[in-house]
matplotlib code that plots the C-alpha trace (Angstrom):
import matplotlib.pyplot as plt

x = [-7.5, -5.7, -2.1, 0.0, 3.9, 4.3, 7.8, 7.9, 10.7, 9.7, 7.9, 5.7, 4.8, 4.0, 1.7, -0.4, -0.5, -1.7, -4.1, -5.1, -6.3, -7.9, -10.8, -12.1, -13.8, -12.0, -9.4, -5.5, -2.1, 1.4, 4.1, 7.6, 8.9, 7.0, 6.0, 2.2, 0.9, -2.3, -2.0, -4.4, -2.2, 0.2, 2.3, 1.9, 3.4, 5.9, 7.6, 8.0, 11.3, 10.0, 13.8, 12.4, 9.2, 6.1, 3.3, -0.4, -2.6, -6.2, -9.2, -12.5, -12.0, -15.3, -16.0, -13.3, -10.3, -9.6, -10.1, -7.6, -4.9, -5.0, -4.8, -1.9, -0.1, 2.2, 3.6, 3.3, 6.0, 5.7, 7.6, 8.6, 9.9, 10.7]
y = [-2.2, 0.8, 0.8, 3.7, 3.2, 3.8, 4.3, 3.0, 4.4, 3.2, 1.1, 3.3, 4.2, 0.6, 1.0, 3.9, 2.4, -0.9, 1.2, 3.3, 0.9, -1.4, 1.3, 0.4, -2.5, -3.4, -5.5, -4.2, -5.7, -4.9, -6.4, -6.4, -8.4, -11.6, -11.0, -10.2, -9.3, -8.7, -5.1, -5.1, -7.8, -6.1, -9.7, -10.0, -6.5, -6.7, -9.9, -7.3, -5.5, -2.1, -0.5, -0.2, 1.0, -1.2, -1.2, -1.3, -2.4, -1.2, -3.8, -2.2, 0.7, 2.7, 5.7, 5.4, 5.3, 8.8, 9.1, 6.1, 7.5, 10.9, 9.5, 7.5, 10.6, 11.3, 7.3, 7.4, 7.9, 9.0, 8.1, 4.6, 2.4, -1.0]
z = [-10.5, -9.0, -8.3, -7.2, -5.7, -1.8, -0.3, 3.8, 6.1, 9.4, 11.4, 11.9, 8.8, 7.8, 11.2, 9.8, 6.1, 6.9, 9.6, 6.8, 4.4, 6.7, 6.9, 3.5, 2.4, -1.1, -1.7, -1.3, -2.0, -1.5, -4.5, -4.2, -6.6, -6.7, -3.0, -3.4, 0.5, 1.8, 2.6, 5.7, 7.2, 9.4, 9.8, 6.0, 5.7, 8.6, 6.4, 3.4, 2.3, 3.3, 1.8, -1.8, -3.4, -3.0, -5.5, -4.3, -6.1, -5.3, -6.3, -6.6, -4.9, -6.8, -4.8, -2.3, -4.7, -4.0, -0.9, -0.1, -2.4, -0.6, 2.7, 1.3, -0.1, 2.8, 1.1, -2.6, -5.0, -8.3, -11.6, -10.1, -13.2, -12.5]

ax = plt.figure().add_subplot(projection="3d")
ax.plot(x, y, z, "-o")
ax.set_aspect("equal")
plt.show()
């Protein structure tokens, strides 16, 4: 497992995330707190607290993994400690 720390301002942004990681076959969820998502479900995410950080976590992501975390870059935070 993957998991890198996305920040979502808009709307929008929630839009092109959940659009983003839809393209890939593994396994994705959003956290927040004891909220755990499935990050390809734009209802799912719509339902989520988008006003703090959100972990992802990234299931068996092999070859892709880097791929998915640089088309997430515009998003991810780093040095998130919760």
């Amino acid at each position: 497992m993957t998991t890198a720390w996305v920040m979502l301002k808009t709307i929008k942004e929630l839009q092109d995330l959940v659009n983003i990681v839809s393209n890939y076959g593994c396994r994705m969820e959003l956290v927040a707190r004891h909220q755990v998502i499935n990050a390809k479900s734009i209802i799912g995410v719509l339902s989520m607290d988008i006003t703090k950080p959100l972990e992802l976590r990234i299931y068996d992501g092999g070859k892709d993994i880097e791929e998915i975390l640089q088309q997430l870059k515009k998003y991810r935070i780093d040095g998130v400690d919760f």
